[in-house]
C-alpha positions as a Markdown table, in Angstrom:
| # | Residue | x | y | z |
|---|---|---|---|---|
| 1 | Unk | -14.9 | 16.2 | 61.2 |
| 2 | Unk | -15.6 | 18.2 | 57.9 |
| 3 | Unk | -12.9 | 18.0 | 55.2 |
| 4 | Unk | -11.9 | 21.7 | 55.4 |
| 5 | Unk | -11.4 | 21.1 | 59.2 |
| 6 | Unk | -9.2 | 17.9 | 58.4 |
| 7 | Unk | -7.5 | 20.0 | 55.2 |
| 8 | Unk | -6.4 | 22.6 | 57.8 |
| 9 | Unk | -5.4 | 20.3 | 61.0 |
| 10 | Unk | -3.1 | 18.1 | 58.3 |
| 11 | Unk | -1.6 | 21.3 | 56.3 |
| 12 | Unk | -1.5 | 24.2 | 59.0 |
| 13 | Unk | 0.0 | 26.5 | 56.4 |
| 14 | Unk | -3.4 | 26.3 | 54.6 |
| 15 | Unk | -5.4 | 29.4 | 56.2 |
| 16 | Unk | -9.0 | 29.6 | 54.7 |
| 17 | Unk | -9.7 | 33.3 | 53.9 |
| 18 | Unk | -6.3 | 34.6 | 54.4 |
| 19 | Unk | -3.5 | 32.9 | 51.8 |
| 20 | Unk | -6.3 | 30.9 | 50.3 |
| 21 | Unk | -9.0 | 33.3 | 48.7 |
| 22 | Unk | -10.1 | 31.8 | 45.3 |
| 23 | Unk | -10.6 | 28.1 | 45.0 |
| 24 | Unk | -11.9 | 25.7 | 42.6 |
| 25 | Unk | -14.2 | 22.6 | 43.3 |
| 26 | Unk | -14.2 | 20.1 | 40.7 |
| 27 | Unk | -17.3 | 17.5 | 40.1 |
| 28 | Unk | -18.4 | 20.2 | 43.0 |
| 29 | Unk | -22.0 | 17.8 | 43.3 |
| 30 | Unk | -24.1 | 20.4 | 45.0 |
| 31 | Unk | -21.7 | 22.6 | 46.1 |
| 32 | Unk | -22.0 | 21.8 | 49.7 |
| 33 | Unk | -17.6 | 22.3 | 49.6 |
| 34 | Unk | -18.1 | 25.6 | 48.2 |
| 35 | Unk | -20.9 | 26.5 | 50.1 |
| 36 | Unk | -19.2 | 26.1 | 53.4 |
| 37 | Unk | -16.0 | 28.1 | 52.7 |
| 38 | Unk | -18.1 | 31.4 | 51.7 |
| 39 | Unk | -18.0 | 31.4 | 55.7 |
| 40 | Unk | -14.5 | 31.3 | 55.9 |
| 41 | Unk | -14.3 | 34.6 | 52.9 |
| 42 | Unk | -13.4 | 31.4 | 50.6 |
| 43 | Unk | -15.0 | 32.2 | 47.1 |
| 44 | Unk | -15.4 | 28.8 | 45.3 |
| 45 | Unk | -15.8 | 28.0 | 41.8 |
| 46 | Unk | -18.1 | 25.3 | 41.7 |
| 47 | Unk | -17.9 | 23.4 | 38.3 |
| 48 | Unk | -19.9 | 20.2 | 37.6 |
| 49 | Unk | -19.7 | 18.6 | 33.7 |
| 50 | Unk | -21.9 | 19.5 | 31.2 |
| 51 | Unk | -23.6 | 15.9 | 30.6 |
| 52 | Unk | -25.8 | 14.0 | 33.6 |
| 53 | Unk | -25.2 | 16.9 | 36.2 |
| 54 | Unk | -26.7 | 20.3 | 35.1 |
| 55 | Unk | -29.5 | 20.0 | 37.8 |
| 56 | Unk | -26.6 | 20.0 | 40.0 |
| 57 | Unk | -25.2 | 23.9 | 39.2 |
| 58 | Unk | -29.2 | 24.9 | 39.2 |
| 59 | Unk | -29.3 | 23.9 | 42.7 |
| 60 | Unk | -26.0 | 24.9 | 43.7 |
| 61 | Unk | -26.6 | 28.5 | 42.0 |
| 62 | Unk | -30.4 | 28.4 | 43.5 |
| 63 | Unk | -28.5 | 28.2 | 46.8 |
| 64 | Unk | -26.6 | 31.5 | 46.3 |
| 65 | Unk | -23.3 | 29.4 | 45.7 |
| 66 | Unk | -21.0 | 30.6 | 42.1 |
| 67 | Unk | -21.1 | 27.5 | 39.8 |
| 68 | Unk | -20.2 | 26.9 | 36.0 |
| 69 | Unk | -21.4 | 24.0 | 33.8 |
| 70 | Unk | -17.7 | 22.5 | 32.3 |
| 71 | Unk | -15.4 | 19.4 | 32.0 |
| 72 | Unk | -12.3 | 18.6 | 31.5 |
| 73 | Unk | -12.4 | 17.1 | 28.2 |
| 74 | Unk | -10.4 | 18.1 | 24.8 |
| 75 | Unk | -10.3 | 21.9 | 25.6 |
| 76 | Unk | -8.7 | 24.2 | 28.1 |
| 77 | Unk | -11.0 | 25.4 | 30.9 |
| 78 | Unk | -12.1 | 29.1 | 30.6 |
| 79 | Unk | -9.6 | 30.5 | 33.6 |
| 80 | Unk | -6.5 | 32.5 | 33.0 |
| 81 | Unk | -3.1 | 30.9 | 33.9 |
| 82 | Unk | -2.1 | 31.1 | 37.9 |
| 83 | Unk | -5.5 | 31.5 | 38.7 |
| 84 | Unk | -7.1 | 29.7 | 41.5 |
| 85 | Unk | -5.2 | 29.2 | 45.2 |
| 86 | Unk | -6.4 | 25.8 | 46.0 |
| 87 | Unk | -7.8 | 23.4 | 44.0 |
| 88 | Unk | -10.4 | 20.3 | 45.4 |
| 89 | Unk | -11.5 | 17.0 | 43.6 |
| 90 | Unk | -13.4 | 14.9 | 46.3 |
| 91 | Unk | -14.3 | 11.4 | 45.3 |
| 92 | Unk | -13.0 | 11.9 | 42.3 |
| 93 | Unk | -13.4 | 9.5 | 39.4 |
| 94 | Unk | -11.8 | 11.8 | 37.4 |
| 95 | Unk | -8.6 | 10.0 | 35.6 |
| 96 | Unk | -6.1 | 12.9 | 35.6 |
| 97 | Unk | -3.7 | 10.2 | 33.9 |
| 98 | Unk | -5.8 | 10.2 | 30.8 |
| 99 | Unk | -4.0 | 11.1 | 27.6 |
| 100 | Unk | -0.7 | 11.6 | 28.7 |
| 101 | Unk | -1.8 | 13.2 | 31.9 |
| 102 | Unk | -3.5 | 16.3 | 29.9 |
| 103 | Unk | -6.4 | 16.8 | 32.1 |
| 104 | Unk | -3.7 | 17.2 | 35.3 |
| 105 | Unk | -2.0 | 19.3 | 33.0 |
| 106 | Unk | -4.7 | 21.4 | 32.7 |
| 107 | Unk | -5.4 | 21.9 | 36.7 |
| 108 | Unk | -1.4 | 22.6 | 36.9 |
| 109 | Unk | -2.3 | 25.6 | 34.5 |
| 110 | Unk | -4.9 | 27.0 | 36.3 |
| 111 | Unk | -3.3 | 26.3 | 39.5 |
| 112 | Unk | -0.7 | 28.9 | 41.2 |
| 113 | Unk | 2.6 | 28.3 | 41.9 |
| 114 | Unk | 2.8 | 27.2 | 45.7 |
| 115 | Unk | -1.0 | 26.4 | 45.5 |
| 116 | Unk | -2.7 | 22.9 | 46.4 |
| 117 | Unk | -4.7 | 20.6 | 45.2 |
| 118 | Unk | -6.7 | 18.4 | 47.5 |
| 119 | Unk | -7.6 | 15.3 | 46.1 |
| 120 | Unk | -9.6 | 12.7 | 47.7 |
| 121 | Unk | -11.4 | 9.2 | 46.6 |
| 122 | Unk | -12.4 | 5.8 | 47.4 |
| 123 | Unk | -10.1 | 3.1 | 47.5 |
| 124 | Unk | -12.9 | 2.0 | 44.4 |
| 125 | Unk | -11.4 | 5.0 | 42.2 |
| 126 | Unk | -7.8 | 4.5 | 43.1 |
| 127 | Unk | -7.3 | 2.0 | 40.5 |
| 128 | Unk | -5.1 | 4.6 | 38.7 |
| 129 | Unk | -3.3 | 5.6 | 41.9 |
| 130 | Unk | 0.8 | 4.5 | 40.9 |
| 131 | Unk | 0.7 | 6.7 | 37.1 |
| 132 | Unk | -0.5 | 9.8 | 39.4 |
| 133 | Unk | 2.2 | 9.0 | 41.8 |
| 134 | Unk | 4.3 | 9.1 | 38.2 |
| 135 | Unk | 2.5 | 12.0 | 36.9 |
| 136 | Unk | 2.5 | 14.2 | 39.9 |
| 137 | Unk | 6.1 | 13.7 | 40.8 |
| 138 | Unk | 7.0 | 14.4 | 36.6 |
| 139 | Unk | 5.4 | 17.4 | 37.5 |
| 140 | Unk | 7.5 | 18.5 | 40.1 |
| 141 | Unk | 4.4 | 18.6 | 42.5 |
| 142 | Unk | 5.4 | 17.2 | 46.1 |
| 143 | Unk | 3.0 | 15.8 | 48.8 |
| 144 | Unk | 2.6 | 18.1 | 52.0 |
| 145 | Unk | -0.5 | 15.7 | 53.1 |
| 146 | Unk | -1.9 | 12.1 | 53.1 |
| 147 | Unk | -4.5 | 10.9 | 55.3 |
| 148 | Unk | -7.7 | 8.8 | 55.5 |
| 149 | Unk | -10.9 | 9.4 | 57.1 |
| 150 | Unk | -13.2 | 6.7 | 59.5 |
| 151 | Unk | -15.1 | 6.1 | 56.4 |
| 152 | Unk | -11.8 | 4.6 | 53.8 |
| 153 | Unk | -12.0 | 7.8 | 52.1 |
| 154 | Unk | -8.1 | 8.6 | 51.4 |
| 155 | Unk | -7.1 | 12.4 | 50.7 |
| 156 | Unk | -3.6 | 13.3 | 49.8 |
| 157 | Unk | -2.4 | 17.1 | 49.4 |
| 158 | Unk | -0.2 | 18.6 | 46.8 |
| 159 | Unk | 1.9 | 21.4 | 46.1 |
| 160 | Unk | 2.6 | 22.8 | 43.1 |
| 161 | Unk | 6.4 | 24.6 | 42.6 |
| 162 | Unk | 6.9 | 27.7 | 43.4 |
| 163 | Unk | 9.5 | 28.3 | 41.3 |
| 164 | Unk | 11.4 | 26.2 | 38.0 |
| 165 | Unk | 14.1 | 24.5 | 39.4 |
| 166 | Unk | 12.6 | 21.6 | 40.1 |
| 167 | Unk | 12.1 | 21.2 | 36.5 |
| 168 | Unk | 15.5 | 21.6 | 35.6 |
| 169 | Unk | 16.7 | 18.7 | 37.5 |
| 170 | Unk | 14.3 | 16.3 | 36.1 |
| 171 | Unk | 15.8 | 13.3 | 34.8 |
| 172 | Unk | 13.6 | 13.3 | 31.6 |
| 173 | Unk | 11.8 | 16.2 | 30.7 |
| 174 | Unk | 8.6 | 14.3 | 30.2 |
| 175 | Unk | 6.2 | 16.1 | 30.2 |
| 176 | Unk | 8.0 | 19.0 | 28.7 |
| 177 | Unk | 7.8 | 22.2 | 29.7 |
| 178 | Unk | 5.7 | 24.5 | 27.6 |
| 179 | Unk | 7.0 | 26.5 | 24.4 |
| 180 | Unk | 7.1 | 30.1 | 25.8 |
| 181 | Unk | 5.6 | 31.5 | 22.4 |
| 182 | Unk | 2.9 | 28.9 | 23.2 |
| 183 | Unk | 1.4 | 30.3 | 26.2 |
| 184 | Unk | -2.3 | 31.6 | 25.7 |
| 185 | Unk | -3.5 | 34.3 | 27.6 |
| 186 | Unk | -7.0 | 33.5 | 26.7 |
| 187 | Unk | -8.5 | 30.1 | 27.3 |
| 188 | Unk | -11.2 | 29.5 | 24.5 |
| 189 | Unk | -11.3 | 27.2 | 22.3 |
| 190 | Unk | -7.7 | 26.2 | 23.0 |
| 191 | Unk | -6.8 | 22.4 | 23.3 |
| 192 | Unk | -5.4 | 20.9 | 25.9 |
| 193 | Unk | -1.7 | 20.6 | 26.1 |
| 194 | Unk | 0.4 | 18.1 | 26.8 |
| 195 | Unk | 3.5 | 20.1 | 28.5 |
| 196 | Unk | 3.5 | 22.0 | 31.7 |
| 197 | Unk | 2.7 | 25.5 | 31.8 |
| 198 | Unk | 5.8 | 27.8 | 32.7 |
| 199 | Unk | 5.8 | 29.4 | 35.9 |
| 200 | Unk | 4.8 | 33.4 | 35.4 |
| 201 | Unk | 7.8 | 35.9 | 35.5 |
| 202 | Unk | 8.3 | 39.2 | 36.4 |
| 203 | Unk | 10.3 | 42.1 | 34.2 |
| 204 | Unk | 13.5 | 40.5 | 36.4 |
| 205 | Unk | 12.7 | 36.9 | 35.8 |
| 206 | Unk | 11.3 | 36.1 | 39.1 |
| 207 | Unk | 8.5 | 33.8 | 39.9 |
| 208 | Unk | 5.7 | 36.3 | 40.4 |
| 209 | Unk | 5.1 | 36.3 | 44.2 |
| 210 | Unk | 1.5 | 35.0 | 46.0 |
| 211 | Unk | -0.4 | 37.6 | 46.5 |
| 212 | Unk | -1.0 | 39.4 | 49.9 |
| 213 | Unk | -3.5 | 37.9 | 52.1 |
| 214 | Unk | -7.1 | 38.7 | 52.2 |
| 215 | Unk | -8.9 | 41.1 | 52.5 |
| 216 | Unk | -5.7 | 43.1 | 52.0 |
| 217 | Unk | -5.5 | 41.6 | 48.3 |
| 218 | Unk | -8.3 | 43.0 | 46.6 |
| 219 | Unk | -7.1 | 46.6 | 47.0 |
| 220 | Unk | -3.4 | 46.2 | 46.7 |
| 221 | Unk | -1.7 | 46.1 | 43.0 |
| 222 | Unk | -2.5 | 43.0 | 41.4 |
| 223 | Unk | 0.7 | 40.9 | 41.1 |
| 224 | Unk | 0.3 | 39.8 | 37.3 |
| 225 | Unk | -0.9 | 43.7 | 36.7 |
| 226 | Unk | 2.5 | 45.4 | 34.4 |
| 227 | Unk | 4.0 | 48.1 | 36.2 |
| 228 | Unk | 3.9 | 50.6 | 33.5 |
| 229 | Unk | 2.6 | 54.1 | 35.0 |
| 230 | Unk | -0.2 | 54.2 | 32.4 |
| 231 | Unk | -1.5 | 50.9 | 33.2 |
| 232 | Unk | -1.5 | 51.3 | 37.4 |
| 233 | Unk | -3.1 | 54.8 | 37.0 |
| 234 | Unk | -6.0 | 53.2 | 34.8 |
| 235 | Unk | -6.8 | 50.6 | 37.3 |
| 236 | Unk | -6.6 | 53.0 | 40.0 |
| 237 | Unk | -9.3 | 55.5 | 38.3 |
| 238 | Unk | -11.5 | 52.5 | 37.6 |
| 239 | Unk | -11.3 | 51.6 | 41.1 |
| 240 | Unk | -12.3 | 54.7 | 42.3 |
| 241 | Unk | -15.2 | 55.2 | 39.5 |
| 242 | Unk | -16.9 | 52.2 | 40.4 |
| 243 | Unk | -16.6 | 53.1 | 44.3 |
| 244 | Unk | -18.6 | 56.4 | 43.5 |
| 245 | Unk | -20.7 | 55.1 | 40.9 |
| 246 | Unk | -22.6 | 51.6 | 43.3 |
| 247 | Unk | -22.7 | 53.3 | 46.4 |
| 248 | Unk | -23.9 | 57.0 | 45.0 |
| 249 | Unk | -26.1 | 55.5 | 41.9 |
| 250 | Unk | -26.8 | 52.1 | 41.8 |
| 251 | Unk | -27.2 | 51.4 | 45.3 |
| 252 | Unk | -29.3 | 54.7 | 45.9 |
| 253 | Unk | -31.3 | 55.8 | 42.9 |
| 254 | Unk | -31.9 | 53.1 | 40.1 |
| 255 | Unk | -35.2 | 51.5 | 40.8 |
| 256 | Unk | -33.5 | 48.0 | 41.9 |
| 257 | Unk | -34.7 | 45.6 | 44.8 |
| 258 | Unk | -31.3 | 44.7 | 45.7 |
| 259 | Unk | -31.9 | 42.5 | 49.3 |
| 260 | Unk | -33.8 | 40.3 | 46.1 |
| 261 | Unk | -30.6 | 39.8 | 44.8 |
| 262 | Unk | -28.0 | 37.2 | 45.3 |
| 263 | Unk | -26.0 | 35.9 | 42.2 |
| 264 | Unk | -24.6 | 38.7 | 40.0 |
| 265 | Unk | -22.8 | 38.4 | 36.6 |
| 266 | Unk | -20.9 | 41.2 | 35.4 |
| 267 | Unk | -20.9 | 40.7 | 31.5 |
| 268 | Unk | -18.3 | 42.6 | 31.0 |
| 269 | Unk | -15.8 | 42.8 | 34.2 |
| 270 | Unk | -12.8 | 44.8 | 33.1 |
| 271 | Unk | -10.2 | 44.8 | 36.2 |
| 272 | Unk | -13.6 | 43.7 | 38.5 |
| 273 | Unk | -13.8 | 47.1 | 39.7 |
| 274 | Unk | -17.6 | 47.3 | 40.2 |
| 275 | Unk | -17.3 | 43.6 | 42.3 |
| 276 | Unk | -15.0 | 45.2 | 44.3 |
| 277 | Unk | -17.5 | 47.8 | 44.9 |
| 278 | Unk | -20.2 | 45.3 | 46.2 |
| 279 | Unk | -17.3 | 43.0 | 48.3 |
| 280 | Unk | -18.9 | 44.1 | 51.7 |
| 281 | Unk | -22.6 | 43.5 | 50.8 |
| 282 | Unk | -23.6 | 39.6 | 50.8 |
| 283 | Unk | -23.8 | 39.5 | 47.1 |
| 284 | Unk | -21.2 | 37.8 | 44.6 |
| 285 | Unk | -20.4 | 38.6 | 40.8 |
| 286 | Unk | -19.5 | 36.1 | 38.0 |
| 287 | Unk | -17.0 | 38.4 | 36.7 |
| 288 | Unk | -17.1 | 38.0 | 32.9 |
| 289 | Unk | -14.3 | 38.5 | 30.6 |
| 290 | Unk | -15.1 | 38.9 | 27.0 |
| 291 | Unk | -12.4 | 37.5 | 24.3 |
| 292 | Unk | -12.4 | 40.0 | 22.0 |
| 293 | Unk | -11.7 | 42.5 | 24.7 |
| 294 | Unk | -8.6 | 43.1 | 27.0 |
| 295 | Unk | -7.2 | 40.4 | 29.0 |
| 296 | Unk | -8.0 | 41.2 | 32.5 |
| 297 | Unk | -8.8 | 38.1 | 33.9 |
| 298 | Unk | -5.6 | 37.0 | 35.9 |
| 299 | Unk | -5.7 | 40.8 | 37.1 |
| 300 | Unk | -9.2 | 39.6 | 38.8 |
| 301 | Unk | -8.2 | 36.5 | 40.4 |
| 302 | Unk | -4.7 | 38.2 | 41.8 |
| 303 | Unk | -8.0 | 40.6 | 43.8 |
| 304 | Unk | -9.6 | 37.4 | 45.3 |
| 305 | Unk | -12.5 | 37.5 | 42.9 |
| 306 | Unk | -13.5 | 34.9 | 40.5 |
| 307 | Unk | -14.4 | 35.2 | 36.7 |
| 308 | Unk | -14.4 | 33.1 | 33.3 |
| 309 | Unk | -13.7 | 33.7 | 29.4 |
| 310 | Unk | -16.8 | 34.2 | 27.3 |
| 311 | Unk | -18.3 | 35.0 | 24.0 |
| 312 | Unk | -21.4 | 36.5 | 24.3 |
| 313 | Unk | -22.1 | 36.0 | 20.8 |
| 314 | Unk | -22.7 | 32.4 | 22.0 |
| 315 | Unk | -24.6 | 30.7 | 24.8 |
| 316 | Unk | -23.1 | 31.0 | 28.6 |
| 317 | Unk | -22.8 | 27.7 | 30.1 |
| 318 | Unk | -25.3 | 27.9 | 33.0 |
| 319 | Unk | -28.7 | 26.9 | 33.6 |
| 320 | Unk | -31.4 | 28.9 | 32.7 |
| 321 | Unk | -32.9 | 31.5 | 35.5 |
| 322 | Unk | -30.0 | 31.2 | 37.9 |
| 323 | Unk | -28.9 | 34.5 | 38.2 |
| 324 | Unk | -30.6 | 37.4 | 39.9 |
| 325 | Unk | -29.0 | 40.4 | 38.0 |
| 326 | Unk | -26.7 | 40.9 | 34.8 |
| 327 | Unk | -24.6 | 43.8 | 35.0 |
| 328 | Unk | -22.7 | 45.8 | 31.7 |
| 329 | Unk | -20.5 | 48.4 | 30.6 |
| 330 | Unk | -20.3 | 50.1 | 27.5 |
| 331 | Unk | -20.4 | 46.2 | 26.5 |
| 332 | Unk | -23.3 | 46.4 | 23.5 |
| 333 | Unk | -21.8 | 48.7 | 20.7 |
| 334 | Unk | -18.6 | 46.3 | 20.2 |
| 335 | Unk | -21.0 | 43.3 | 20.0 |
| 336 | Unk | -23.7 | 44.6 | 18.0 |
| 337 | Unk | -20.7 | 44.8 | 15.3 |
| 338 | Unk | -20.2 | 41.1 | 15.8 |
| 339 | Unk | -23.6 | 39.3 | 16.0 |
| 340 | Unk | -27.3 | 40.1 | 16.6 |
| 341 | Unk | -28.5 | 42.2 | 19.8 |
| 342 | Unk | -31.5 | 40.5 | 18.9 |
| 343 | Unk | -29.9 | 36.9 | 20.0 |
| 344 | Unk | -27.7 | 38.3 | 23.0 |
| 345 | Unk | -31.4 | 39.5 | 24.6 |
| 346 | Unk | -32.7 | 36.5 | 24.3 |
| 347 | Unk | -29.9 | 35.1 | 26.0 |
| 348 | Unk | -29.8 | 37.6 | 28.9 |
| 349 | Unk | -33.8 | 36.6 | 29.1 |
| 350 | Unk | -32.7 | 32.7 | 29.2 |
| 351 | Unk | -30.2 | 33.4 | 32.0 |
| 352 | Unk | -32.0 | 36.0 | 34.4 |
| 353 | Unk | -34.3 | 34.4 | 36.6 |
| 354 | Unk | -38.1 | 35.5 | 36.6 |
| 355 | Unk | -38.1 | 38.9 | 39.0 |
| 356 | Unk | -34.2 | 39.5 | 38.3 |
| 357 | Unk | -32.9 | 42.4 | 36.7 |
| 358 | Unk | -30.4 | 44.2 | 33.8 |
| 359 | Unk | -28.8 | 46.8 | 34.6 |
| 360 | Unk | -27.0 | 48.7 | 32.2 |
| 361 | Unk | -24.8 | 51.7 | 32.0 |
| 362 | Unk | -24.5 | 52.8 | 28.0 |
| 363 | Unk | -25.1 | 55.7 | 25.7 |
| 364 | Unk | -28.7 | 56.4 | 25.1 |
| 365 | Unk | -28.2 | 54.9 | 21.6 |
| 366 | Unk | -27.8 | 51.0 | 23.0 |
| 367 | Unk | -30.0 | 52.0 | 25.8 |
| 368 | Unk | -32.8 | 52.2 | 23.0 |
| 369 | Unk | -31.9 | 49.5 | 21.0 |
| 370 | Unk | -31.9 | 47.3 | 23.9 |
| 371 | Unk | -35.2 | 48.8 | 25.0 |
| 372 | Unk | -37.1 | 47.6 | 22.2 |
| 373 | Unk | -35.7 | 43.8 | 22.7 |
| 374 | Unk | -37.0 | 43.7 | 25.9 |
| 375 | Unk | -40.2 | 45.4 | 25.3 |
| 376 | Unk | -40.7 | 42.2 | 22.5 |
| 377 | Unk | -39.8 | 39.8 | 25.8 |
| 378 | Unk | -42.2 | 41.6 | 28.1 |
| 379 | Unk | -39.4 | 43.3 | 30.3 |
| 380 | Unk | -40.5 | 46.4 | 32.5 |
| 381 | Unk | -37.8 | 49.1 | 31.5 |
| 382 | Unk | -37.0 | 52.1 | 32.9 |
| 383 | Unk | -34.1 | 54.6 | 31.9 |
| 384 | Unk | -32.2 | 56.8 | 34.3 |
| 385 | Unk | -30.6 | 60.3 | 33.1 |
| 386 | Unk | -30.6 | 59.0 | 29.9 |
| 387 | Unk | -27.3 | 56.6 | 30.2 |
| 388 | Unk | -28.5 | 53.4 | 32.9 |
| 389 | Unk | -31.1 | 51.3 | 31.8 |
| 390 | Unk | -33.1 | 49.0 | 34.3 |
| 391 | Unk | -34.9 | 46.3 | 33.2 |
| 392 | Unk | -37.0 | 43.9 | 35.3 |
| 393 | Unk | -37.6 | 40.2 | 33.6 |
| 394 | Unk | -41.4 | 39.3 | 33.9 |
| 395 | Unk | -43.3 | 36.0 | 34.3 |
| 396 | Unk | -44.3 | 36.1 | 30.7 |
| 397 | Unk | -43.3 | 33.1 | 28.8 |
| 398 | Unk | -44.4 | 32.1 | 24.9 |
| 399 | Unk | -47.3 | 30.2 | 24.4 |
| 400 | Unk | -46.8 | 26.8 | 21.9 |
């Protein structure tokens, strides 16, 4: 029996596709957990560390299956607070005891209240088995699960709180509970904590709710979205902007191949309107973030999509030619005032596989800039109506 099958037989109130949406596999291997659930409308981050197993996100990502190259190391991962529905460590040798329990710490973070996290090893990687019984049980998280496969691999289920009680009662508050001026919005560059992140709130001091099941999610209001009028009426015109725009423009007149593509990134995502756009066509979107822009990650996850942090004046942390298309908005002018076009082309070059596109929607002044980069990298551009740029990546490479 596959371990999704035995995750839902032992905790019925886990529905794939319905309550749980947006999940994250850690030390994912080749994403063969991730690749499964995309069946059940389960969209898996796949995230492998950065040292021995990089061929493992190029394979997973070759496969058409959303993977990141990270760890869980000194810094916080690049995920908003609340983010991901279920979490899943399988075999794990990971020792989420480690430093005062900082790297569990950090999945309890990234984790949202009433979500799981599925945890499995063998009885060889147990060895630290009583200080997560400690550590888990500090953290107010309770065990809905434990059971043990034909093979001696052990799996046990937890939940975290859905709402701060349980931390009140504590005997000790060890770990401690986060200082509410402490809590970063953005995760880059941020070390990890040793204290538990507080449980969101709303206006009334509620626990923000789960959101509504899928599919029903990704057009409802965002839970973590503030109610002000402004705000709601911004996100709905965006919605409706990137509706018209894919399925009248892109989709129809820009001169893309799209059954080519497979694995989109959206460099710079905003509330994730144009992946919600594409939800119905067997495509997914990276859903990029930058940190020098608005916040609107958690807003993205609440909608069942997936997304990280970034600076594009740095390197992003995937292999080279694994995605299919790079997609932007009105992204360039704010960067060029921050570090070299020059640099973020060749980056877009290292990324986009041989065949794959950009696709860019920008005033004709960045459209040109960016024309000439490419040119220099022997990209086939075309420009449409003077404001979308469509550039093809060619087999070209440098000679030594």
């Amino acid at each position: 029996m596959l371990l999704w099958d035995i995750v839902y037989q032992t905790v019925p109130i886990i529905h794939w596709g319905r309550q749980i949406r947006v999940a994250l596999d850690v030390g994912c291997g080749v994403a063969s957990f991730g690749g499964y659930l995309l069946d059940k409308q389960v969209l898996t981050m796949s995230m492998a560390p950065k040292d021995e197993h990089e061929a493992q996100i190029q394979f997973a990502l070759e496969r058409g299956i959303p993977a990141i190259l990270s760890v869980i190391g000194t810094q916080q991962l690049v995920f908003p607070d609340n983010a991901f529905d279920l979490i899943h460590c399988a075999r794990c040798r990971v020792h989420w005891d480690a430093d005062g329990g900082k790297p569990l710490l950090e999945l309890n973070r990234v984790l949202r209240p009433g979500g799981f996290f599925v945890w499995s090893a063998t009885p060889v990687y147990r060895d630290n088995q009583r200080a997560m019984v400690a550590l888990t049980e500090s953290m107010c998280w309770k065990v809905v699960a434990k059971t043990m496969d034909s093979t001696g691999i052990g799996m046990v289920i937890y939940q975290k709180p859905e709402n701060p009680s349980c931390y009140e009662k504590r005997p000790q508050n060890n770990p401690p509970l986060c200082d509410q001026n402490d809590q970063h919005s953005v995760s880059w560059y941020t070390p990890l904590r040793g204290c538990i992140s507080r449980l969101p709130l709303d206006k009334e001091g509620k626990v923000i709710k789960w959101p509504v099941t899928w599919p029903y999610r990704l057009s409802r209001l965002p839970v973590s979205m503030p109610s002000e009028l402004g705000v709601v009426e911004q996100y709905n015109a965006d919605n409706r902007r990137w509706t018209a725009l894919v399925s009248d423009t892109y989709l129809m007149k820009l001169n893309i191949s799209w059954p080519s593509v497979r694995n989109i990134m959206d460099m710079n995502a905003g509330y994730g309107g144009f992946a919600a756009a594409l939800i119905d066509l067997p495509y997914w979107v990276m859903n990029v973030v930058p940190v020098h822009e608005e916040d609107t990650l958690n807003i993205i996850y609440d909608r069942g999509l997936i997304g990280v942090y970034h600076d594009w004046c740095e390197s992003f942390n995937t292999y080279p030619r694994t995605y299919d298309l790079l997609h932007s908005s009105f992204l360039f002018k704010r960067l060029s005032e921050r570090c070299d076009l020059i640099d973020v082309g060749v980056e877009i070059d290292r990324i986009v596989r041989p065949g794959g596109y950009l696709l860019v929607f920008d005033t004709i002044e960045m459209i040109n800039k960016l024309t000439a980069i490419l040119k220099s990298l022997h990209w086939s551009v075309k420009i449409h109506q003077a404001q979308y740029l469509v550039a093809q990546k060619d087999l070209w490479r440098p000679t030594s």
